[in-house]
C-alpha positions, -999 to +999 in steps of 0.1 A: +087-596+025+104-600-007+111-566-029+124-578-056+129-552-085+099-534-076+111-506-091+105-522-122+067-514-135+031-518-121+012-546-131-015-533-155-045-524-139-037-531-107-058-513-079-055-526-046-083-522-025-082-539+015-115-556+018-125-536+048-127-509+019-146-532-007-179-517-021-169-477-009-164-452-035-132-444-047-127-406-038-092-402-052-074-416-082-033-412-083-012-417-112+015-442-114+040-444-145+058-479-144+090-467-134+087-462-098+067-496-083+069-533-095+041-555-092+054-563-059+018-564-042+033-559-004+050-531-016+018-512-041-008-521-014+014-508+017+014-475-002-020-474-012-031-483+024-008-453+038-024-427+012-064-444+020-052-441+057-038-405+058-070-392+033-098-406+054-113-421+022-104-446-003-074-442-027-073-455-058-036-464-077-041-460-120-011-478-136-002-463-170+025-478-195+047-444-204+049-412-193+027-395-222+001-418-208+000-410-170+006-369-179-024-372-205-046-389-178-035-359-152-049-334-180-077-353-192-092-356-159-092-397-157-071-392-126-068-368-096-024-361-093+002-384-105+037-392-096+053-379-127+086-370-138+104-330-137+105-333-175+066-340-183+064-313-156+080-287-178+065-300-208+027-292-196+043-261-166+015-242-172-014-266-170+007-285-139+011-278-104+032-296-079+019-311-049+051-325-035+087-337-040+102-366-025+134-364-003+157-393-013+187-392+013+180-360+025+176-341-008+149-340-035+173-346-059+191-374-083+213-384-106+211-399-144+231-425-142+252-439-179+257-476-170+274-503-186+284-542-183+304-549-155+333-560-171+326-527-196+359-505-195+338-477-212+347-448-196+318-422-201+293-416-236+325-407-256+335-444-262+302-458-268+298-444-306+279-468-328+268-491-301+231-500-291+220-481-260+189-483-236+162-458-231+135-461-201+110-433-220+112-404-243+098-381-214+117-393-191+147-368-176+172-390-165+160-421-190+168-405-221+170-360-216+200-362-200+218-384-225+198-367-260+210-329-246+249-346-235+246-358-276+232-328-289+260-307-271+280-331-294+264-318-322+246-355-320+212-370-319+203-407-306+197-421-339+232-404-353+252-418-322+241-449-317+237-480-343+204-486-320+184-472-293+156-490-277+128-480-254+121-503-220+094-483-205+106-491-171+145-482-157+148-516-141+139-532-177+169-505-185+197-526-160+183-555-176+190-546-210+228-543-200+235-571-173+219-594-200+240-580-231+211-569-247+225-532-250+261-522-245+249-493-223+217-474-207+204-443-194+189-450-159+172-430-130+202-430-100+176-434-075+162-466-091+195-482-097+209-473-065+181-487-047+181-519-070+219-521-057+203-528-024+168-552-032+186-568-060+228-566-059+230-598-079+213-571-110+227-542-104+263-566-099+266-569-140+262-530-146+288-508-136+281-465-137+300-448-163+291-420-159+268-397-134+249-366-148+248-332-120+222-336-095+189-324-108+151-323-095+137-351-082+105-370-099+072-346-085+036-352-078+020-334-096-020-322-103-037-302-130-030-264-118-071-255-123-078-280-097-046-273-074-068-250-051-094-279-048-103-287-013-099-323-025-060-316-040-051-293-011-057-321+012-038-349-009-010-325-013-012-318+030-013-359+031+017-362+009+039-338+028+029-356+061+030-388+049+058-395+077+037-383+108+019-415+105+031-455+112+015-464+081+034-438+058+067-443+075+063-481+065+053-468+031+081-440+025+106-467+042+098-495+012+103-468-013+135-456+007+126-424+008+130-398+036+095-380+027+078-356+007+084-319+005+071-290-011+090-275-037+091-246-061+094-247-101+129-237-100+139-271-084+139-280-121+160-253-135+187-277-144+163-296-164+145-267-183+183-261-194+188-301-210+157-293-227+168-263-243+198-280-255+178-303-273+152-282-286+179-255-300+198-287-319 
């Protein structure tokens, strides 16, 4: 099976459906921002199957560009729960409730990761003044919070720091930027580029990590909170956290490398609610 980089971004509009499932009604729509998946069809179809199997009914997977996009789609009702980010979650805390954290090597929790070229001898953010940088998404925690409240603490913003800052909208699209020479340096998700270390080494093999923020809240599922007590969103929040009791969602969670899904309070991201205070109070 070849997983290339399919961390990168869902292919627009994608939604798998297996044809024993053709012509049924789609009883439950999930979020996807393009960070997370690629259009790696083994890989978005394996998950889809694993959720449709676990729920009884058929799952449908709704591919949005950014963040602002998938969050809005949570709160506008167009879908059901979304795999979000802890940032978005804060944004929207009291119209959001989570349904489940994944663990990612026995925690559900990661890293922002400051990368540069290989041959790069930056040692951290203090040496890349006046340089072009990489965003993945201006609500994304580790893809641009964590660098903006590390340069606010600096009395600095993006746009003062750096001669440039560009948007990707995907963190692969982010290592790409820098093992190409695009950017001198990007903010990327630790999970994504450690993971892209193992599917794609030859990628990941022209960025080195410069730096490596404290470990904070992992990316949440998450549903509108006046729907959370839903008999529909209890039970996908039950089939997230037991995703692993099943052959199906081991082969899922296994593709993702992930350990499972747990639940988790609010206070998982206090470390983020803190970045975003740094920034707001620049």
């Amino acid at each position: 099976m070849n997983r290339r980089g399919f961390l990168a971004g869902v292919s627009a509009g994608m939604a798998l459906a297996s044809p024993a499932l053709a012509g049924r009604t789609v009883q439950f729509r999930l979020g996807l921002t393009p960070v997370f998946l690629d259009n790696d069809a083994a890989v978005i179809e394996r998950m889809r199957s694993a959720l449709t199997d676990a729920m009884g009914a058929p799952v449908d997977l709704i591919q949005r560009r950014t963040y602002q996009e998938i969050t809005a789609s949570i709160l506008d009702g167009s879908v059901d729960a979304a795999w979000i980010c802890g940032y978005p979650f804060l944004q929207h805390r009291d119209r959001l409730a989570l349904l489940g954290v994944p663990l990612w090597r026995g925690r559900s929790l990661y890293q922002s990761y400051l990368i540069v070229g290989d041959q790069d001898d930056a040692a951290g953010l203090e040496d890349l003044r006046g340089q072009v940088h990489a965003f993945s998404d201006p609500d994304s925690n580790s893809g641009y919070l964590v660098t903006a409240s590390d340069l606010a603490r600096l009395g600095e913003t993006p746009e003062s720091y750096f001669s440039r800052s560009v948007f990707t909208y995907g963190h692969r699209n982010v290592v790409r930027a820098v093992a190409g020479g695009l950017t001198r340096s990007g903010s990327v998700d630790g999970y994504v580029w450690e993971t892209l270390a193992a599917v794609e080494p030859a990628l990941t093999g022209r960025t080195r990590v410069a730096a490596k923020s404290e470990w904070l809240g992992f990316p949440p599922f998450a549903a509108r909170a006046d729907r959370a007590d839903t008999s529909e969103i209890r039970r996908f929040g039950e089939v997230l956290q037991s995703l692993g009791n099943r052959p199906t969602g081991r082969e899922a969670l296994k593709l993702l490398f992930l350990d499972g899904i747990v639940a988790a309070e609010p206070s998982l991201f206090d470390g983020i609610a803190l970045r975003m205070a740094t920034v707001s109070e620049q």
